[in-house]
N, CA and C atoms as an extended XYZ file, in Angstrom:
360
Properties=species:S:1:pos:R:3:atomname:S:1:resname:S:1:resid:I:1 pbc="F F F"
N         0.841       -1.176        0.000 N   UNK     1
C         0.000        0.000        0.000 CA  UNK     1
C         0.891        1.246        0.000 C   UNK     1
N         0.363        1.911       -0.910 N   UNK     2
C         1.122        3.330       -0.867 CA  UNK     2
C         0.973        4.185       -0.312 C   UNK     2
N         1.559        5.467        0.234 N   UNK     3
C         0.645        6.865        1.157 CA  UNK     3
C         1.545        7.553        0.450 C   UNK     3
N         0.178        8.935        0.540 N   UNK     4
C         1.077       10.238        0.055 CA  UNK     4
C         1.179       10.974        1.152 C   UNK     4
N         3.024       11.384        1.411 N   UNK     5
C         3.526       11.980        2.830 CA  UNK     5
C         3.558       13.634        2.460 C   UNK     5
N         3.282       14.220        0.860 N   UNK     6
C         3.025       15.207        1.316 CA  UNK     6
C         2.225       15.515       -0.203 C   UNK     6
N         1.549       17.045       -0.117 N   UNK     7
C         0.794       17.851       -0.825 CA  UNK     7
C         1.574       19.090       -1.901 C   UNK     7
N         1.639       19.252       -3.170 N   UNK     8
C         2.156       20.355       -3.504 CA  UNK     8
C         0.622       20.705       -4.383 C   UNK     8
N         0.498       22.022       -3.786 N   UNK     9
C        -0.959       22.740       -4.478 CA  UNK     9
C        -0.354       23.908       -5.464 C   UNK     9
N        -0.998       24.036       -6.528 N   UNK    10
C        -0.982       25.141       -7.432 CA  UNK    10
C        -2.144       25.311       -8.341 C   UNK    10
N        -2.814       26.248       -7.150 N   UNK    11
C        -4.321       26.362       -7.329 CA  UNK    11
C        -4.485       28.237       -8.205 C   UNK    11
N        -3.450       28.632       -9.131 N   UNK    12
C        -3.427       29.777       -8.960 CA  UNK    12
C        -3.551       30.816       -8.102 C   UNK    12
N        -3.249       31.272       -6.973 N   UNK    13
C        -3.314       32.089       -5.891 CA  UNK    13
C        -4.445       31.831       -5.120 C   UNK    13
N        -4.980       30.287       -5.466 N   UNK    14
C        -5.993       29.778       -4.315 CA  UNK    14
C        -5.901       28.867       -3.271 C   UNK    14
N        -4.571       28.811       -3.020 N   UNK    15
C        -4.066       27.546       -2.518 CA  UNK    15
C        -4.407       27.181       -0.843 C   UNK    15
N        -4.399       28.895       -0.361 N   UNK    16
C        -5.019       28.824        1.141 CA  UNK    16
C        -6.540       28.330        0.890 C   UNK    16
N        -6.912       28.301        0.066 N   UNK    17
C        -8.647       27.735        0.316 CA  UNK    17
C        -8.126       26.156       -0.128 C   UNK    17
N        -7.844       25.973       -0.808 N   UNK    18
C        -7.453       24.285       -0.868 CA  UNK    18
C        -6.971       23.998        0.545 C   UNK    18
N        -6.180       24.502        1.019 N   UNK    19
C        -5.160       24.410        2.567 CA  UNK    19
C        -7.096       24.118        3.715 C   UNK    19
N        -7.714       24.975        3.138 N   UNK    20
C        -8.720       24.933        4.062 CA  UNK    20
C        -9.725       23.358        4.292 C   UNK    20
N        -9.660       23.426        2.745 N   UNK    21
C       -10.284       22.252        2.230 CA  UNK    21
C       -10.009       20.899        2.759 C   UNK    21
N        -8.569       21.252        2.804 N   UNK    22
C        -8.210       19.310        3.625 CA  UNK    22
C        -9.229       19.104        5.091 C   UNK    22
N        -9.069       20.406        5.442 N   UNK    23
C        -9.822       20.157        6.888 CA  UNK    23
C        -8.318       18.986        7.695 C   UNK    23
N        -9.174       18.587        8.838 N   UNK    24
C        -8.563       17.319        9.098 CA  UNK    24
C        -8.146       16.851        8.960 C   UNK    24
N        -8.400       16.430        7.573 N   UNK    25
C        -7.191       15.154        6.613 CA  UNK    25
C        -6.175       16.129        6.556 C   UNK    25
N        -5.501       17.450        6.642 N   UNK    26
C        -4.126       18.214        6.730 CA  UNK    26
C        -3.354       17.218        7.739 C   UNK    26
N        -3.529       17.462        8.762 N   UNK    27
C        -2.409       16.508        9.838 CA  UNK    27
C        -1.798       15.132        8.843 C   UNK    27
N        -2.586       14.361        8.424 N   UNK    28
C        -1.660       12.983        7.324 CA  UNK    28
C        -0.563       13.120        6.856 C   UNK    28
N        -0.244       14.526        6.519 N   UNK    29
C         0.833       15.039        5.225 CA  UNK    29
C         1.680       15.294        6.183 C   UNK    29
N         3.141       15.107        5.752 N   UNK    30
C         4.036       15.316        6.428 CA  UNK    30
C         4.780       17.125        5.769 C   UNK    30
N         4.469       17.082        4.398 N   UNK    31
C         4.756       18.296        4.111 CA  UNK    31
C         3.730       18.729        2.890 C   UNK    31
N         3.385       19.890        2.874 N   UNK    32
C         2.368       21.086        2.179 CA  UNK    32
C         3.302       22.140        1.536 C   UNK    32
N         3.390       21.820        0.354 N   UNK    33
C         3.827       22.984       -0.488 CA  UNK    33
C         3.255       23.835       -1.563 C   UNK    33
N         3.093       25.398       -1.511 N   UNK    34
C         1.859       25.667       -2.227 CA  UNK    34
C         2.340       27.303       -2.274 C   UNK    34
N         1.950       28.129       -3.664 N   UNK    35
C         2.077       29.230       -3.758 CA  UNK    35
C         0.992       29.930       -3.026 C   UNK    35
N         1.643       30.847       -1.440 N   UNK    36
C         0.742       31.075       -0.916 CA  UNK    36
C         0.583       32.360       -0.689 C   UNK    36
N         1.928       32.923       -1.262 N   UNK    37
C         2.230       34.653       -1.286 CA  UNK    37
C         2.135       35.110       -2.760 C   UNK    37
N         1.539       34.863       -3.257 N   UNK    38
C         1.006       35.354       -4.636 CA  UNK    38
C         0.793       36.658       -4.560 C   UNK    38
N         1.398       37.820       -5.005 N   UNK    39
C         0.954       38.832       -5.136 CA  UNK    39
C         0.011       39.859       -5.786 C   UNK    39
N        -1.247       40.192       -5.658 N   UNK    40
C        -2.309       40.535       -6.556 CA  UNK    40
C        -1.413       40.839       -7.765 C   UNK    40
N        -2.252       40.924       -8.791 N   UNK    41
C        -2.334       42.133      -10.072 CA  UNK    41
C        -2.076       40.828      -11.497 C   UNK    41
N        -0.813       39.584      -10.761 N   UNK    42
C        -0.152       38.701      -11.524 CA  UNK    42
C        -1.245       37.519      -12.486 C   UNK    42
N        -0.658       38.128      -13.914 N   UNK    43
C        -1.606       37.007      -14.572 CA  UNK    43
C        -1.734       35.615      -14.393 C   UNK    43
N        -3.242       35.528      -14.297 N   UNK    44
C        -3.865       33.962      -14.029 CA  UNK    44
C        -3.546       33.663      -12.744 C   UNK    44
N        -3.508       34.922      -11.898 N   UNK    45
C        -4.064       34.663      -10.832 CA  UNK    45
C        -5.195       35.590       -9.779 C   UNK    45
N        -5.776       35.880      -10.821 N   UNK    46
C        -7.395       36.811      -10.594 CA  UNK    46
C        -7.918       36.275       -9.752 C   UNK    46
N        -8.135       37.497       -8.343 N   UNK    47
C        -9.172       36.472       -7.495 CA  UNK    47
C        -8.226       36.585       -6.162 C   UNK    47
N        -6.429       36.344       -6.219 N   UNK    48
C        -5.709       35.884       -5.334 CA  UNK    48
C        -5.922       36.939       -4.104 C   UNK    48
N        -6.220       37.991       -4.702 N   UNK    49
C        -6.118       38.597       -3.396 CA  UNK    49
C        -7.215       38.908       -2.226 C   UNK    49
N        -8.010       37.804       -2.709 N   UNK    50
C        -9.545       38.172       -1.649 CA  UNK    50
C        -9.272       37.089       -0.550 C   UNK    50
N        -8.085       36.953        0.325 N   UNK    51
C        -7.872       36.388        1.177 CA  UNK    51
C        -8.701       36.253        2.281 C   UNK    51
N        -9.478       35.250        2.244 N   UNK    52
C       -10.211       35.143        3.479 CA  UNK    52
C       -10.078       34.084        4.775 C   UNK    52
N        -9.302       33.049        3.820 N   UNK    53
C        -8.465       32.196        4.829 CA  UNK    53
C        -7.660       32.528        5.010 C   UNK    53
N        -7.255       32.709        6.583 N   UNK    54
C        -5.288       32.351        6.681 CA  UNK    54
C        -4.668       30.988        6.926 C   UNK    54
N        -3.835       30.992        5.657 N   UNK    55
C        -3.316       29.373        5.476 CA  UNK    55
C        -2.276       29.478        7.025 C   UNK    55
N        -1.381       30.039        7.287 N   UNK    56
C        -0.296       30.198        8.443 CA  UNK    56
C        -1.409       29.516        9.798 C   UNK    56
N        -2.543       30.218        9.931 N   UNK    57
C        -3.289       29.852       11.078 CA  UNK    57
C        -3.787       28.431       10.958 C   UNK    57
N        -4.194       27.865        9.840 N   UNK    58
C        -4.656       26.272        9.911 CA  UNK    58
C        -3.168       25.273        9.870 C   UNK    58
N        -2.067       26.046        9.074 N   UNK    59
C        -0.805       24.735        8.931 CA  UNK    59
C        -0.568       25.041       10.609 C   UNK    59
N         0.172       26.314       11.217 N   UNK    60
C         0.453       26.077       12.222 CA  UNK    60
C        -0.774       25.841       13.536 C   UNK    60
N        -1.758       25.494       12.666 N   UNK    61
C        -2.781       25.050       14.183 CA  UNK    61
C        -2.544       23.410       14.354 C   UNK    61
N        -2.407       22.739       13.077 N   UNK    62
C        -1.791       21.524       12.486 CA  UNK    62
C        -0.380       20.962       13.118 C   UNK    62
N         0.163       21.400       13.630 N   UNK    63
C         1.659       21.157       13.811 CA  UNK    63
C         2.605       21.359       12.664 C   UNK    63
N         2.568       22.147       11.561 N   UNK    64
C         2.898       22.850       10.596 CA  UNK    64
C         4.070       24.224       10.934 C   UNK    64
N         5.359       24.018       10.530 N   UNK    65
C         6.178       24.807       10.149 CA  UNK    65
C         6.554       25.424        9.437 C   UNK    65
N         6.803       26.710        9.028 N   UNK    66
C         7.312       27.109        7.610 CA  UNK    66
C         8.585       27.542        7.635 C   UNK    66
N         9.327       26.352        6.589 N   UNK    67
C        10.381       26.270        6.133 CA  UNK    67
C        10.961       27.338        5.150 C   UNK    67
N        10.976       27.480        4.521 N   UNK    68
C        11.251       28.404        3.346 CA  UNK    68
C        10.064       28.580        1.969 C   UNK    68
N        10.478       29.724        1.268 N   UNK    69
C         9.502       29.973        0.225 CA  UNK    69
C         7.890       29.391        0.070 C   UNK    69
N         7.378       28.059        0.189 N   UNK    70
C         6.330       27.695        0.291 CA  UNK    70
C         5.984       26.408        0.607 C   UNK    70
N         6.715       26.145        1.335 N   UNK    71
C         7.524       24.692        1.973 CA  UNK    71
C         7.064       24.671        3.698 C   UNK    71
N         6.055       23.775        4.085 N   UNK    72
C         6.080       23.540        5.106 CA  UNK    72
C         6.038       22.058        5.760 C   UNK    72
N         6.443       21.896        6.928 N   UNK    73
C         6.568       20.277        7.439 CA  UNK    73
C         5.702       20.114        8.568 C   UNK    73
N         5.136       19.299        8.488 N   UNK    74
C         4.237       18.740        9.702 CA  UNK    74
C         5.304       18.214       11.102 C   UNK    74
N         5.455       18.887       12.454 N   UNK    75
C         6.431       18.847       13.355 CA  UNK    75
C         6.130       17.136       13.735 C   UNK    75
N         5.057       17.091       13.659 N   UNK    76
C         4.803       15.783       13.922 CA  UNK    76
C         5.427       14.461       13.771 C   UNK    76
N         5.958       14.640       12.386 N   UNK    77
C         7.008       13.733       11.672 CA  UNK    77
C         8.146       14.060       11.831 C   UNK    77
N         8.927       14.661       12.885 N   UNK    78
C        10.237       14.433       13.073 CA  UNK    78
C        11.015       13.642       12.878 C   UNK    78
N        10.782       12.537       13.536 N   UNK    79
C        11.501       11.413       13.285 CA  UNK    79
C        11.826       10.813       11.668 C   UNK    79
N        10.956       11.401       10.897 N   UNK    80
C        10.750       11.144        9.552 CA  UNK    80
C        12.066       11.473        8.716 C   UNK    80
N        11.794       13.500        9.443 N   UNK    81
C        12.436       13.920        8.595 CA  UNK    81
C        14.691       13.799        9.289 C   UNK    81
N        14.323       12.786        9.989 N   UNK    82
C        15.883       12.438       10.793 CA  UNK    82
C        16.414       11.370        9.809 C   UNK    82
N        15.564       10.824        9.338 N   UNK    83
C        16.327       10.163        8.077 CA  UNK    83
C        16.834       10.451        6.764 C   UNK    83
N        17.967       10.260        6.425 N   UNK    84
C        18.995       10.711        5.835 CA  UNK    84
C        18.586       11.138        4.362 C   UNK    84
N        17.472       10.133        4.197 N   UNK    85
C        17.229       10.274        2.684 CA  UNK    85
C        15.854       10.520        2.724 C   UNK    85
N        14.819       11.648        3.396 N   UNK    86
C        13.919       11.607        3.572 CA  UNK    86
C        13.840       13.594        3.287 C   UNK    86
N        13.123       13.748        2.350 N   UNK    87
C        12.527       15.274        2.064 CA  UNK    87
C        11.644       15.748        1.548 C   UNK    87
N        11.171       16.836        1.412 N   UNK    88
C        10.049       17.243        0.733 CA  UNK    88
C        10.470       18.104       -0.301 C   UNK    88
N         9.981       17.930       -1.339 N   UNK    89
C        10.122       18.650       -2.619 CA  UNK    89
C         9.374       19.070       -3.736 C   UNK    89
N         9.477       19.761       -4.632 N   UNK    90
C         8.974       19.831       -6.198 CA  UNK    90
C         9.682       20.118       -7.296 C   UNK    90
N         9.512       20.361       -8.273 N   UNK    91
C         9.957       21.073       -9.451 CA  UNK    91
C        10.501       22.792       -9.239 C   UNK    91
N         9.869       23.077       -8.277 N   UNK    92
C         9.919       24.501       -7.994 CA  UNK    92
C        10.798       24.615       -6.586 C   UNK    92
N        10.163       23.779       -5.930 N   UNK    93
C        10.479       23.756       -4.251 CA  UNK    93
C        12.311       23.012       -4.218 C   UNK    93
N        13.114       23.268       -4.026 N   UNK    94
C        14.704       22.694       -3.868 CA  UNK    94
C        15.107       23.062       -2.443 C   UNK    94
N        14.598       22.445       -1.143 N   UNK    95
C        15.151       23.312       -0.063 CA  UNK    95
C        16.146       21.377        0.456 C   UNK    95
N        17.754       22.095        0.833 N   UNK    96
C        18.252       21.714        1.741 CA  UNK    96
C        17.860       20.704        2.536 C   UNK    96
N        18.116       19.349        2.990 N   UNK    97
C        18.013       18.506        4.261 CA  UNK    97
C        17.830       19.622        5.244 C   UNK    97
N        19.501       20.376        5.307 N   UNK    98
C        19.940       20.585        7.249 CA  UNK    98
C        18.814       21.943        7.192 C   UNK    98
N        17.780       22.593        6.142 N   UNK    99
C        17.023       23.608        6.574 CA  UNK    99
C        15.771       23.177        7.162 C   UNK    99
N        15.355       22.128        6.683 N   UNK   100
C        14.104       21.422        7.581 CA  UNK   100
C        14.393       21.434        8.865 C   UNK   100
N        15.978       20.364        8.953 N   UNK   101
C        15.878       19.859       10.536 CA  UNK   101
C        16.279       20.986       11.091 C   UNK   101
N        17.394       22.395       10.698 N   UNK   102
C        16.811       23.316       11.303 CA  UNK   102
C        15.764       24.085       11.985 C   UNK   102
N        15.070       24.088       11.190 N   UNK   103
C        13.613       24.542       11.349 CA  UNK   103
C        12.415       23.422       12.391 C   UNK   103
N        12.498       22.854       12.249 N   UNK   104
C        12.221       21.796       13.485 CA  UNK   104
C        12.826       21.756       14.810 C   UNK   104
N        13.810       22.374       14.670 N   UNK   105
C        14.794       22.320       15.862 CA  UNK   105
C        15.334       21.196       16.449 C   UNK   105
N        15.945       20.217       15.349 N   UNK   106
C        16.985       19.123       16.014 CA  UNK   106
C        17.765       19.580       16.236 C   UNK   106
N        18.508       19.142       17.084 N   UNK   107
C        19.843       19.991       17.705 CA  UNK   107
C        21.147       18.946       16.142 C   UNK   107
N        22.240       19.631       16.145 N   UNK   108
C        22.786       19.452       14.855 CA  UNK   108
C        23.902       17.962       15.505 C   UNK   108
N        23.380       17.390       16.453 N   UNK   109
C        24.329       16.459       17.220 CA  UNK   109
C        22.987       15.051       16.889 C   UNK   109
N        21.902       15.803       16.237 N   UNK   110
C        21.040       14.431       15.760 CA  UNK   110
C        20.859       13.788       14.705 C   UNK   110
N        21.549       15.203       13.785 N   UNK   111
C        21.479       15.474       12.558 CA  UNK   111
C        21.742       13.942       11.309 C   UNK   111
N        21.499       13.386       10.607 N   UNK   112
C        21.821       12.157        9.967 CA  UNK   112
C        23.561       12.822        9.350 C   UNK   112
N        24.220       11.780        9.087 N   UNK   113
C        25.172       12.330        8.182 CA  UNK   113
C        25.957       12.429        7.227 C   UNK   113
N        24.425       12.038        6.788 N   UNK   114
C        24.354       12.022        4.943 CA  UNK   114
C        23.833       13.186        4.543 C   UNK   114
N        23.592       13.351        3.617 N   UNK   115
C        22.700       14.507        2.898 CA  UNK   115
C        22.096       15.354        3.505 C   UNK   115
N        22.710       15.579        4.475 N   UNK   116
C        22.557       17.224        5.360 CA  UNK   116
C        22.793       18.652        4.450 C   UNK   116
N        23.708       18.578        3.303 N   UNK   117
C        24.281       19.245        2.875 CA  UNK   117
C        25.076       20.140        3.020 C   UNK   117
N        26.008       20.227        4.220 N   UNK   118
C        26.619       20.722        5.488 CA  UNK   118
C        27.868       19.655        5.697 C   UNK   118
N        28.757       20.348        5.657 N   UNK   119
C        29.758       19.207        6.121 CA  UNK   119
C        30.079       19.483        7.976 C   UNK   119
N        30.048       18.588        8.292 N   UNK   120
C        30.873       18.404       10.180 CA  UNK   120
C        32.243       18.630       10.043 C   UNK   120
């Protein structure tokens, strides 16, 4: 059986209402990646700026971190993300091993030490 450990949305500057949409089923995902700072005016994405959800308030009500650019990790899965060959990504999204477990706050003495991208 397969699971999907994380979400990349590109809903044109709608992605906090998708974010809304999981409801519940959000906690499953270990990481949510999604254009969520869209700045009005930008073509084909009409609409983006009638923000009525805040995505920040449902990921981090979730146990949700934000990592960089549009990259977040569910804190929940720590242990997940302690394995060496374990990340979240896209086509767009390229963030670092050691910036997750930064951002989680492993101390760098837990760190795997492989593909940290950081040398000791």
């Amino acid at each position: 059986q397969r699971r999907v450990h994380g979400i990349k949305i590109d809903a044109q500057g709608h992605d906090s209402e998708v974010v809304a949409g999981f409801g519940s089923f959000l906690p499953k995902f270990k990481c949510v990646i999604g254009e969520f700072d869209i700045r009005p005016g930008i073509e084909g994405y009409e609409g983006a700026e009638n923000k009525s959800v805040d995505y920040r308030k449902i990921l981090k009500g979730f146990g949700f971190k934000h990592v960089e650019l549009g990259l977040w990790v569910n804190t929940r899965y720590e242990k997940d993300f302690l394995e060496s060959n374990y990340m979240c990504t896209a086509w767009d999204i390229n963030v670092v091993h050691w910036r997750i477990l930064s951002t989680l706050g492993i101390p760098k003495s837990k760190w795997p030490k492989q593909n940290t991208g950081i040398v000791r």
